[in-house]
C-alpha positions in Angstrom: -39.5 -87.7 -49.7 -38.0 -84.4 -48.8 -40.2 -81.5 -49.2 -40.2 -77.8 -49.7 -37.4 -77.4 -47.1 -34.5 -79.4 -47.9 -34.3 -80.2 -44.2 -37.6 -81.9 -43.5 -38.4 -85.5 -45.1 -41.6 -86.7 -44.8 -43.7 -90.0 -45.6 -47.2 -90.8 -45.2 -47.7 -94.1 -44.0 -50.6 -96.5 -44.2 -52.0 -98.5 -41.1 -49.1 -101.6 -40.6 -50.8 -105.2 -41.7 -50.1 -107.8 -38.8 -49.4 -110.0 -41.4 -46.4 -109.0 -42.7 -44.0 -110.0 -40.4 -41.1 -107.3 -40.0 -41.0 -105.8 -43.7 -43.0 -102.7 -42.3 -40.6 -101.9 -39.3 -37.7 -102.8 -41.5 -39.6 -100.7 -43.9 -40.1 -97.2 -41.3 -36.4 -97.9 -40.1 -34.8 -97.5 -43.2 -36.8 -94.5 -44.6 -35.8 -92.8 -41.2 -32.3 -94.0 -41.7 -31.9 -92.5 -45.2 -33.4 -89.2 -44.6 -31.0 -88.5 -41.5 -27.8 -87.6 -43.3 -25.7 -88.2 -39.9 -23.6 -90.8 -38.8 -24.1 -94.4 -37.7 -25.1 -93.9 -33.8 -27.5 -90.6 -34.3 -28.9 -92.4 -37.4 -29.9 -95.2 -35.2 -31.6 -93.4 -32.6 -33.4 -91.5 -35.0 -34.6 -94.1 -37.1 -35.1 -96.5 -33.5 -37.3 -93.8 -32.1 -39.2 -93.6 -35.7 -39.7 -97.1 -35.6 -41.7 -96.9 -31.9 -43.5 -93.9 -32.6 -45.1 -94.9 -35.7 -46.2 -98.5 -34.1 -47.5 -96.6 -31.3 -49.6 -94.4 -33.4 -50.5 -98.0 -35.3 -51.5 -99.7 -32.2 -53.0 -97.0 -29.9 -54.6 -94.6 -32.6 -57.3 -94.2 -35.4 -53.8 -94.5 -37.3 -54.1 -98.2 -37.0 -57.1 -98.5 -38.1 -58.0 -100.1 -41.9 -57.4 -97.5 -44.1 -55.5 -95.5 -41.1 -52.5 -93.1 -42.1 -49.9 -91.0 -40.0 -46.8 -88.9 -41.0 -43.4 -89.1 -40.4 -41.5 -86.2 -40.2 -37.3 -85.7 -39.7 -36.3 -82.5 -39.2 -32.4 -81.6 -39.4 -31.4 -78.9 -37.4 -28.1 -77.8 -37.1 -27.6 -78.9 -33.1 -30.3 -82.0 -33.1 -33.1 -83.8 -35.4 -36.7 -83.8 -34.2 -38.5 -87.2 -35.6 -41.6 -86.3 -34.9 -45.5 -88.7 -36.0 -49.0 -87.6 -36.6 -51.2 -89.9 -35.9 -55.7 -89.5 -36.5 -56.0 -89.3 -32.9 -57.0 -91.1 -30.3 -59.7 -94.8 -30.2 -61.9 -93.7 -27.2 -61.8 -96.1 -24.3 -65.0 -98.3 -23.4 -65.2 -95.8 -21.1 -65.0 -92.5 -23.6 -62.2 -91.6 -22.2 -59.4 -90.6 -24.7 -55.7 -91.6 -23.4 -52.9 -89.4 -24.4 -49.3 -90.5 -24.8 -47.5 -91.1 -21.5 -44.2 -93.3 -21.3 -45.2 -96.6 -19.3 -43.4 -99.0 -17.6 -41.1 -101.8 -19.4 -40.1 -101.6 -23.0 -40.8 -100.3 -26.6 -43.4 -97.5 -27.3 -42.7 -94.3 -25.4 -40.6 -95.9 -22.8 -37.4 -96.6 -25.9 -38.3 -92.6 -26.8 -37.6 -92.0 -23.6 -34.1 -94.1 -23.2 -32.7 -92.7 -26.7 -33.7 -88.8 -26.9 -32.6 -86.1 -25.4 -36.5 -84.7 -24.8 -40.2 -86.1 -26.2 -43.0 -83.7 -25.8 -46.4 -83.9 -27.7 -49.0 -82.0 -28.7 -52.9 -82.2 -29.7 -56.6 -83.1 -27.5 -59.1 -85.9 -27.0 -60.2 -87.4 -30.4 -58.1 -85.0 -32.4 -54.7 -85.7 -34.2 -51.7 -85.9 -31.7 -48.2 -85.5 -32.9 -45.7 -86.7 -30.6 -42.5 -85.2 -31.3 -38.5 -86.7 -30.3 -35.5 -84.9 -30.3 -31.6 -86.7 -31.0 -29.0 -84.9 -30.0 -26.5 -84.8 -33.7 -23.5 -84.6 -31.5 -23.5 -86.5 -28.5 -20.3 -85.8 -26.7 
């Protein structure tokens, strides 16, 4: 949906159900890829990078959790597009320790943020909502 601004588009998205095979990421991918308004290669990054940071919040946050939500947010602005999720914050660890979002080794997650924008920050604290937030570069020379 696009909101107040006609350059942010945002969805509220319900926890992912293992079961369903790829319809959710196909699902995320193609949201992301409508709302971008840009052409084929930016609107793959963007909707790539959408795709990973909504399973992360699915896998690693309250987010995923039965009746779990986050947001999706794409934000055109006139030199890049920040995707950017909001997830319920963090599942402490055994432990009690909260983990924030760092880019690991090997694929997916964070780590295919990393390869495809030009900067990832994110911003929130232990047991509170994080938004993790990507910027794509709309003209890549």
């Amino acid at each position: 949906m696009r909101t107040e601004n006609a350059r942010i588009s945002a969805i509220d998205l319900p926890s992912a159900d293992p079961a369903d095979g790829g319809w959710y990421t196909a699902h995320v991918y193609r949201w992301a890829w409508d709302h971008v308004d840009e052409r084929v290669g930016c609107a793959d990054r963007v909707a790539r990078i959408a795709v990973a940071l909504v399973a992360n919040a699915h896998r690693w946050t309250r987010s995923g959790l039965p009746q779990g939500r986050c947001e999706l947010r794409i934000n055109r602005c006139r030199f890049d597009i920040a995707v950017s999720v909001t997830d319920q914050g963090t599942v402490p660890a055994p432990s009690g320790v909260c983990t924030f979002p760092v880019a690991g080794p090997g694929g997916g997650g964070l780590r295919t943020v990393d390869d495809l924008a030009l900067y990832w920050d994110w911003q929130g604290g232990a047991g509170t909502p994080i938004t993790v937030r990507a910027l794509v570069d709309r003209h890549p020379s």
